[in-house]
N, C-alpha and C positions, 0 to 999 in steps of 0.2 A: 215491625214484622210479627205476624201472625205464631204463638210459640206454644197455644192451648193444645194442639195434637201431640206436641211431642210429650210436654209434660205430664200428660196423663198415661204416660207408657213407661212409668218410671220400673227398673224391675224391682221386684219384690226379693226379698233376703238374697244372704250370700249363697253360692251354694258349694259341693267341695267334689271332687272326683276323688276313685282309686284306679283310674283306668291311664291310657297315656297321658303326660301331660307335659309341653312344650317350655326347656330350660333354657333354649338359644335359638336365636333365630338370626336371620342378615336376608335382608328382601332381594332378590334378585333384580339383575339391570341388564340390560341389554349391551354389550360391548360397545367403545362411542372413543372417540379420540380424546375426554376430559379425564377423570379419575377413575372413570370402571372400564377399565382395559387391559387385556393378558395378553400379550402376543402370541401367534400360532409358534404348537410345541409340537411334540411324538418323539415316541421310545422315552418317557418320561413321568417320576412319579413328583405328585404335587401334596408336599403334607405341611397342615395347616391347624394353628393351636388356637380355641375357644377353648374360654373362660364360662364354665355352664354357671345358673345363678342356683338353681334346687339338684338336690343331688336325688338319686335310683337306685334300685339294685337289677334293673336290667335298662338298656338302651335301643333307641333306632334312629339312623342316621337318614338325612333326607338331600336329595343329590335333584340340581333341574338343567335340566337341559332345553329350558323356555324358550331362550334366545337363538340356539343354536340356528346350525343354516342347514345343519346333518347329523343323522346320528353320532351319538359318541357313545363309545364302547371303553366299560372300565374293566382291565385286565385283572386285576386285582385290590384290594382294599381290606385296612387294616386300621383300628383305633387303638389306641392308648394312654392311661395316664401320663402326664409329664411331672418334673421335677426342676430344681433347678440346671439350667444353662439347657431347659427343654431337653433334656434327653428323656427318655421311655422307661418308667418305672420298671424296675423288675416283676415279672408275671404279670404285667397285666396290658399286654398288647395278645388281641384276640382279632382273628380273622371274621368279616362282614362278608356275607352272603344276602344272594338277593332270590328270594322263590328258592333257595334253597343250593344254588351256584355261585359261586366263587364269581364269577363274570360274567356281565350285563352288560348288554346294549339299550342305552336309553334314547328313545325315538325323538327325532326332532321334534321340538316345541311341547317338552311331556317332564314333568318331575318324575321322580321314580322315591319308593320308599323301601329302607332296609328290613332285611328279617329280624327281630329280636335279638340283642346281645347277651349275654350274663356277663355284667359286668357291673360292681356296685360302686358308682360313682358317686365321689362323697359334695357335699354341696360348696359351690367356690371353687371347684377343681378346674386344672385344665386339661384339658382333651387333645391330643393329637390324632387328628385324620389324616391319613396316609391313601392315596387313591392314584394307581398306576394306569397312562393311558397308553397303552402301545402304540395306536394309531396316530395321523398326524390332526390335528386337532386347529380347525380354521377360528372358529364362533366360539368364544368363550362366555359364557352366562355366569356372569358374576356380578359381585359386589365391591362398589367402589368404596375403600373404609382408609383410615390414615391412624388405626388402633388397634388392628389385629397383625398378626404376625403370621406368615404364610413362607415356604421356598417350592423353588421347581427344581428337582436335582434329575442328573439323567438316568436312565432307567429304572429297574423294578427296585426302589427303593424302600418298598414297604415294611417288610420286615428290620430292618435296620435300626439299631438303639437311636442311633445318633446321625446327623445330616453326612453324608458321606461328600468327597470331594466332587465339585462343581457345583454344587447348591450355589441357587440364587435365590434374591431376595422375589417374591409375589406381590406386584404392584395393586393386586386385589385381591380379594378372596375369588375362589373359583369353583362353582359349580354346587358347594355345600352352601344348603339354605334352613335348615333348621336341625337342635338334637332334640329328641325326646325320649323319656323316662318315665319307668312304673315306680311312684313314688313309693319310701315304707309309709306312708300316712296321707291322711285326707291333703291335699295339695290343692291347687289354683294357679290362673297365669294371669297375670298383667302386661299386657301385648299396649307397646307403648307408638302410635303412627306416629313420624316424626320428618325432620328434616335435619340439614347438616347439627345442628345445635343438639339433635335426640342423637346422631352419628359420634357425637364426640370432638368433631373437628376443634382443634388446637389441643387438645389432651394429650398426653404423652404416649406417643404410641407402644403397643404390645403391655403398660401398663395396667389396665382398665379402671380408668379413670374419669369415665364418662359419667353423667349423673345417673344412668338407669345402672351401671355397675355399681355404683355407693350405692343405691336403696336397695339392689337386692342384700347386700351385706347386712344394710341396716334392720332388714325383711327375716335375715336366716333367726331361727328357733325362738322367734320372737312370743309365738303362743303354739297350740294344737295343732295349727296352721302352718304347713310350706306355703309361702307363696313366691312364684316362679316371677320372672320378669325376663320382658324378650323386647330386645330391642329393634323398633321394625323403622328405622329412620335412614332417608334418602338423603346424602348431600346436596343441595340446590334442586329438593322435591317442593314441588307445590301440589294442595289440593285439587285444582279445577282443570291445572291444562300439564301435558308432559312435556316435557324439560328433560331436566336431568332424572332420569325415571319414569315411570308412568304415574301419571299424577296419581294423589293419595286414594283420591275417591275410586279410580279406577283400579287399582289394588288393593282395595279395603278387603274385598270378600279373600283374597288369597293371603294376604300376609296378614289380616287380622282377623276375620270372622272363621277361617277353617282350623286358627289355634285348638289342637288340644286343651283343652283343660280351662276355656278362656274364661274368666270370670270379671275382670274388671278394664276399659278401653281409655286410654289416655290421646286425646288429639293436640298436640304440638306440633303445630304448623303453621307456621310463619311468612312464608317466603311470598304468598299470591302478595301480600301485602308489600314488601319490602319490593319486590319486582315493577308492580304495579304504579306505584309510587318514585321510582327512579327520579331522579335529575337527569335533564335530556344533555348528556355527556359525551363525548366518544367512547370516553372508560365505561362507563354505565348500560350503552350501546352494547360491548363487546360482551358484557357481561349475560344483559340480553338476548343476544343472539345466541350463547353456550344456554344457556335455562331453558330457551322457548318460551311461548305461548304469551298471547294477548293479554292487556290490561283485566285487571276485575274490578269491581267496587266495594266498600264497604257491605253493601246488602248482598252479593254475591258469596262474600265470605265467611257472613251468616248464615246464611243457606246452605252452605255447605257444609259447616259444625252440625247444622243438624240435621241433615240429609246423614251425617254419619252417626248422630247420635241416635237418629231413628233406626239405622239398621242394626248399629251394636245391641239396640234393646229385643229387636225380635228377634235375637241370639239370644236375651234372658241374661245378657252382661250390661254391667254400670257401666257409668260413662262420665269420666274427668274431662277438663278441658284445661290448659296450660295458655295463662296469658301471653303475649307477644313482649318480649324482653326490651329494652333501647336495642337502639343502634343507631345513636347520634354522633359524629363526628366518623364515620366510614364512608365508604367512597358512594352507598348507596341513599345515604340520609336524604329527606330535603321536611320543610315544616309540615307540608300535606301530608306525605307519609307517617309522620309523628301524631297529627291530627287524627286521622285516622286509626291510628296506633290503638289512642288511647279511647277512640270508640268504643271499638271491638273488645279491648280490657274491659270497659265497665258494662259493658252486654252480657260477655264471658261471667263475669262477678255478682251482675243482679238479675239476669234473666230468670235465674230460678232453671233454665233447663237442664245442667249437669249436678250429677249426685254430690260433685267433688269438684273446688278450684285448686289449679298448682300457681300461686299466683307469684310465677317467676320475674313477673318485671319490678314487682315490688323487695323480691330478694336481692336484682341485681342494678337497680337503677341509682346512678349519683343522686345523694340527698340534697348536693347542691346544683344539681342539673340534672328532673329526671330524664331527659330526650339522650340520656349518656351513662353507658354501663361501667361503673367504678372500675379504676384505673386498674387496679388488684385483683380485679376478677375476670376479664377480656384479654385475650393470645395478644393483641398489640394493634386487631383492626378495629377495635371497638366494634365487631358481629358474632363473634366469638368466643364461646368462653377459653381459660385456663384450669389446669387440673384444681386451683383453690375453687374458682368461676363454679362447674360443674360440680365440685364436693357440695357448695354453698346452697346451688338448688337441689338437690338430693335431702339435706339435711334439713331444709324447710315444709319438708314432703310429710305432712298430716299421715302417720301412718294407720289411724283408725279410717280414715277414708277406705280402706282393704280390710275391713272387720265383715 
């Protein structure tokens, strides 16, 4: 495959803002009967705790109403530091206005962005959004996650320290799709595309224990440099065709090229391949039909690394690629798929087209069977990692690649 064009569009140096720039992100899904689903609410406030990775001394919150069937209209909204057993730091729950009013209606299929907060949020903190919706509430545009921590309790619970009685647990995140902060120093974001594996799935939830949560740790005041990290990974997302999500490519420009602050693009994404490649099963079938979308090829899914790495460049941001992990002995294995597998790895590895390799199948593959992700690091399906799993490829993360 032809790779001269891109190569030669390499960007040139880092660069740094002092303007907003994006500490948390969660890509928006469309409501679906798999993991990204809220059932319809009203008279009810939905407050929900991010883990930001760079800290600010002012905020703006970012709320979509993409999917929606109708307007939704937020009666009120309120942020906060949290503490242990999540309750709301003393002083520092401050009320969110939008154009300058307490409540907003945001138009179907439309984000909406907050006014500036004063609030100085330290790096690693957690955030509680608090967003009261009176009305009754059909379409919820969220995020399907099994790491974030969220409840719906009844009425105008915003102001409140602590979850008052009838909270429930949020089967997703809802409606919030990024924080961002005026950093006190030159800053940067690393906007990570991803799929279940960039989501976290088998990690312990509410802990943040995903691997783009351990690099931002490993990332804080490491030099002159903040550098932010946003996680923009879709469970059972694939690049080419929509599934669970709208495929990657299809969301590139919103969830990663409109990043404040963006300066460096990590593509982890796996799934065209592991889909693509199925064993013709019943199970595998069922799996199928929840994902969506047609077979692709090998050359298909080259083209699509760099179909993304060419847009991330006329952004003026680098561009990593993260090899494809094992996943041998899971229900989706078969040898083609592995064949394949490990194509696409050594393309990813010598192509020369990314600034930067994360080469995670080398971190997590058995050394006595690479087609199979060591026992100690995989949730029990062999697709997934565990919180050691995800520490593991975090800590193999080349952090001058972000120099």
């Amino acid at each position: 495959m032809e790779t001269s064009n891109i190569n030669g569009a390499r960007a040139a140096g880092a660069h740094t803002t002092s303007g907003w720039v994006r500490t948390w992100g969660a890509s928006p899904q469309a409501p679906d009967n798999t993991v990204s689903s809220v059932d319809p609410f009203e008279n009810a406030t939905l407050r929900q705790i991010v883990r930001v990775s760079g800290g600010g001394s002012r905020i703006r919150i970012r709320l979509s109403n993409e999917y929606g069937t109708a307007p939704v209209t937020i009666g009120a909204a309120q942020v906060a530091l949290t503490g242990d057993g999540h309750l709301i730091q003393d002083g520092s729950s401050r009320t969110v206005t939008f154009s300058g009013r307490s409540s907003v209606t945001i138009p179907t299929g439309a984000p909406i962005l907050s006014d500036p907060i004063d609030l100085v949020l330290p790096a690693l903190s957690h955030l509680a959004i608090s967003l009261y919706l009176p009305g009754r509430v059909e379409a919820v545009t969220c995020h399907g996650t099994f790491h974030a921590l969220g409840w719906s309790v009844p009425g105008d619970a915003t102001a409140s320290s602590a979850l008052t009685a009838g909270a429930a647990p949020l089967p997703a995140q809802a409606f919030i799709s990024a924080v961002e902060v005026l950093p006190d120093r030159p800053a940067n974001t690393i906007a990570v595309l991803g799929d279940s594996r960039v989501d976290g799935i088998g990690s312990t939830p509410g802990a943040d224990r995903r691997w783009t949560d351990v690099l931002a740790e490993r990332l804080i005041g490491r030099d002159g440099t903040t550098r932010y990290v946003v996680s923009q990974g879709i469970g059972g997302n694939r690049l080419l065709n929509d599934g669970i999500g709208t495929s990657a490519l299809a969301r590139f420009d919103r969830d990663i090229l409109a990043t404040p602050g963006l300066e460096h693009v990590v593509i982890a994404v796996g799934n065209d391949l592991v889909f693509s490649f199925a064993p013709d099963t019943e199970e595998s079938a069922g799996f199928l039909a929840m994902f969506g979308g047609e077979p692709v090829t090998v050359e298909d899914i080259l083209a699509a690394h760099l179909q993304a790495a060419a847009r991330a460049r006329a952004h003026g941001a680098k561009v990593h690629a993260a090899t494809i992990a094992p996943y041998g002995g899971s229900d989706m294995y078969t040898a083609d798929g592995d064949k394949a597998r490990e194509q696409i790895n050594t393309w990813i590895r010598s192509s020369g087209v990314f600034d930067g390799v994360l080469d995670f199948d080398a971190v997590w593959r058995d050394p006595a069977d690479s087609s199979r992700i060591r026992d100690d690091l995989h949730l029990g399906d062999h697709l997934h990692g565990n919180d050691a799993g995800y520490e593991a490829l975090a800590r193999s993360v080349d952090l001058s690649l972000f120099d």
